[in-house]
Structure formats: C-alpha cells, structure tokens
N, C-alpha and C positions, 0 to 999 in steps of 0.2 A: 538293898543297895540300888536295884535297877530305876526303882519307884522313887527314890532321894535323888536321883540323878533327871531324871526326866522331870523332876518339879523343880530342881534348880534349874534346868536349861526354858520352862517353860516362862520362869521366875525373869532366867536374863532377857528373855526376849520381850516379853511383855513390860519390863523396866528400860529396857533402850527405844520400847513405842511410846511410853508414858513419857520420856526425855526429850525428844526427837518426832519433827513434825516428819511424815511422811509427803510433805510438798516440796519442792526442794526451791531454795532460795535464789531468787532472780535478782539481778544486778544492773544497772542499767548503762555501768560503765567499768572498766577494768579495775578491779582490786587492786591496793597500793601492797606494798612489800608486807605490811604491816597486816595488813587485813586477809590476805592472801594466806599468810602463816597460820592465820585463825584457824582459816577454815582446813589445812594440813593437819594443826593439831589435833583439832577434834573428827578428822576424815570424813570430814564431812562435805559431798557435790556440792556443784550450783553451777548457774549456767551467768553468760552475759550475753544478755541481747544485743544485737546487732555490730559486737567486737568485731567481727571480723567484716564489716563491711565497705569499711573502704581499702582491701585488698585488691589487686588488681585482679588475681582469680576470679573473684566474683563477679566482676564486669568483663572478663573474656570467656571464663569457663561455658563452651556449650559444645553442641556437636559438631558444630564447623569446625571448632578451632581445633579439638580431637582430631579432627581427619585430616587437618592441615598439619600437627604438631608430629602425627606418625605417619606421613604420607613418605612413603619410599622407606620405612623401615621392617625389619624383621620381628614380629612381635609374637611370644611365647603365649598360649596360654592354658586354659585348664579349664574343663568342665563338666557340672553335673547335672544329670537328666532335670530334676525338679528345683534348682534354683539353692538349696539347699549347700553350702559350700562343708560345713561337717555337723553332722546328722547322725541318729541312730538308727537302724534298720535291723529288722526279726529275719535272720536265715530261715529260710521256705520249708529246708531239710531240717535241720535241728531245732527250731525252734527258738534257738541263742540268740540273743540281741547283742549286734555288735557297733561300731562307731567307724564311720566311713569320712573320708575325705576327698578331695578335686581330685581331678588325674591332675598327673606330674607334668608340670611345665615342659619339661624333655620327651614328653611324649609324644607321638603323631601327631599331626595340626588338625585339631576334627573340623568335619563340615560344618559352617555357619547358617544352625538352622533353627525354626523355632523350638524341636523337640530337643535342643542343646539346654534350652532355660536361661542360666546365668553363666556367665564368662568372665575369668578371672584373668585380669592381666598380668604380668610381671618381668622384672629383670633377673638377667644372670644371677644367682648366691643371693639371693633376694625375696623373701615372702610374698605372696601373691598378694595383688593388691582385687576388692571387687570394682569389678563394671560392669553393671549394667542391661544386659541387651533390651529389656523390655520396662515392666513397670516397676516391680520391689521384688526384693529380696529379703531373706531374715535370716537371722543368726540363731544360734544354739545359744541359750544362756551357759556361761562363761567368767570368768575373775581373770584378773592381769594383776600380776605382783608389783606394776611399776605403775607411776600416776600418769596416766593416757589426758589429751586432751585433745578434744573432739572440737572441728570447727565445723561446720557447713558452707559448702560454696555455694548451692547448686540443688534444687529438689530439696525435700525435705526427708527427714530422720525422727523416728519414734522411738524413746527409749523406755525400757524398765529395769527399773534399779531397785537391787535389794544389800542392805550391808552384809561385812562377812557375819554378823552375829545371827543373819538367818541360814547357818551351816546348816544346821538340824534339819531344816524345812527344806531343804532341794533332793534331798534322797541322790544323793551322789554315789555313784554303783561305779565297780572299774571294766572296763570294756574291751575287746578285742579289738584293734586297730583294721581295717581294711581302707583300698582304693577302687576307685574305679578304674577301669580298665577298658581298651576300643578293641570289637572283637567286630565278626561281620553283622552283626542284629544290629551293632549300635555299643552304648556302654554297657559293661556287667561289674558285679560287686568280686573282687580278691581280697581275701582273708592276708592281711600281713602276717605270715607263720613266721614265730620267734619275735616278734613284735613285742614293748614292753608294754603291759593293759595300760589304758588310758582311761584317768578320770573325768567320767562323763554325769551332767546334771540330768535329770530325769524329770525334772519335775515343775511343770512350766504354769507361772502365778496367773494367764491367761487363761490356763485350762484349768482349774485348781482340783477339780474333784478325781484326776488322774495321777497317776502315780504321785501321791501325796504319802506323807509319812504324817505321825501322832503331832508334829510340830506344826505342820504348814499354814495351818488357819492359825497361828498367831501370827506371822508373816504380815506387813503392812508395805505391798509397794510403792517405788515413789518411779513416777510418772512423766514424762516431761518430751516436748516434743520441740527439734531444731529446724527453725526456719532459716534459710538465705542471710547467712551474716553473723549467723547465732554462733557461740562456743560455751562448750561443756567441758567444765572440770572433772574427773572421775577419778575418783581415791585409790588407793590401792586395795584388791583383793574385795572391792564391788564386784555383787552378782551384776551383768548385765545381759541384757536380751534388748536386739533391735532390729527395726525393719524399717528400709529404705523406699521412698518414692520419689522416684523420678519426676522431674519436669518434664514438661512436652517437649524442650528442645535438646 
C-alpha cells in the first residue's frame, strides 16, 4: 500500500509539471475581472509589471520620509540576532529542533545595534510588519490560506514559489514554538512550555540536497523577482520563500 501511495503522489506531481509551466506569467497591465478569475480558478500566480507605479508610495517611500512620517512617535519593535524573523534552531542541550520567533512587541525596546540584524515594526493588536535595518532579510518558506498580493515600492524582492501539490516535497515536521528573549549577553532562545507545535517547512528548494524527503526532486520551482512597481498575485496555500534587498536609500 505504502509503494501505491508514493507512485501516485509521484504520479500527481510530475502531472501538475507536465501541465503547468514552472515560469510564472508576466502581464504588462492589470488583468480585467474576467482574466483575473482565470487565473483564481486555476490557482495559478503571475505578476504585473510595473502595476504599481504610479502610486504615490513609490515616488515618496525612502528613508527621509520614514524619519519624518515617525518623527516624535512611539514605536514597538521586535528583534532577532540574525535577521531571521521565524526560524528553526537545534537546542545545544537536547539536540531537539525547534521553531523560534521576534521578541514580542511589549517587550523592552532593545539597543539599536548592528548585532540586532533585522527590526520588525508594528502597531498595537497588530502583526509585525519587517524593516529593514541593513541589506536583506529572508523568510522561512511558508503558505497563507488567503490570496496575498504583493506589491513592491521600494528595493527589490526575490521569490520562490512552489504550489500546494508539492506538500510531499517540503518535509513539513511540527515544531516546538519558542521566543527570544533580552537577558544581559544580549538575546537568548525560551522554549514556549504548553505551546501548541507548529507546522514548520524544513526543506528549502535553494538547498535541495538537505532535509529532502523521496518527493522533492520532482518539485519544479517557480522563480520571479519584484522590481519598483512590480505586483504579485499569490494563490492560496503557495509555498513561498523570499528575500528582500534594500535600496541604498
């Protein structure tokens, strides 16, 4: 039964590559209601170049205007040593690999320093939003249940995207939750005890030959990098994995 099951999953996968181009479809102007559906029904990305350029964002977003938009304000934030915002990390002692997140917004306001990494902003009842401090940052691949749409204002954005059909190939293990936490060294990792596990992806198409599972070499990802203006459609329950670079200003 196990050998019937692993040749149909290798079966769907290699039939959704045979269907489906692994490039993803570039637009050069906004999809109409009609076209737009299309690509909904069949969950399938695509980006439009330059959608979002004549927002006004794009012609004020820099660091000036940052300094001036939160000048005299109170601003929360959250940070992790290596830029990393959730990550998995091997306990020293046990050996257990667990999954780590920002310190908490309500937390002590740490020093603004380079050994901070990446700095997460946000409001009150509010998900952290990232910024920034230096050149890029990257993401844990990830799925979102709801259809995200990604514009770029500002620096550019690298993605990779895998559909849900490559579930097989990411070796998705459930994880112990912890934070970081400000002690006197600096940050240390806290195990969240009584936490519910969290499903964490392991298995990254950039490194392939690492925690790979019997699937992952049929895995074909798709690629696509956002410029200044750019927007991205993303289906529901895509793998993604991204990494940001800043602009010089």
């Amino acid at each position: 039964m196990t050998s019937q099951i692993e040749s149909a999953l290798e079966d769907m996968i290699s039939t959704f590559n045979d269907l489906n181009s692994s490039i993803i479809e570039e637009l050069d102007s906004e999809p109409s209601p009609l076209e737009f559906m299309r690509f909904v029904s069949r969950n399938s990305p695509f980006v439009v170049r330059g959608a979002a350029s004549s927002w006004k964002a794009t012609r004020e977003w820099n660091s000036k205007y940052l300094r001036s938009a939160l000048a005299g304000q109170t601003v929360n934030v959250a940070v992790t040593p290596h830029g990393f915002a959730y990550f998995k990390f091997r306990d020293s002692n046990t050996g257990r690999i667990h999954s780590n997140q920002a310190l908490p917004s309500n937390a002590d306001a740490p020093t603004y320093s380079p050994k901070d990494g990446v700095t997460v902003l946000s409001k009150p009842h509010e998900e952290p939003q990232m910024f920034n401090d230096f050149l890029t940052y990257v993401t844990q691949q990830e799925t979102d249940d709801t259809f995200p749409e990604d514009s770029e204002v500002i620096g550019r954005k690298h993605f990779v995207l895998l559909p849900p059909v490559c579930h097989p190939c990411m070796n998705e293990v459930l994880l112990t939750p912890a934070t970081y936490v400000r002690d006197q060294t600096g940050l240390s990792i806290r195990l969240d005890e009584g936490a519910d596990l969290v499903p964490f992806v392991t298995w990254d198409p950039d490194h392939p030959a690492m925690n790979s599972t019997p699937f992952s070499r049929y895995a074909q990802p798709m690629r696509v990098t956002l410029n200044p203006g750019d927007m991205l459609y993303l289906p529901a329950m895509w793998y993604v994995l991204h990494a940001i670079l800043a602009s010089n200003n």
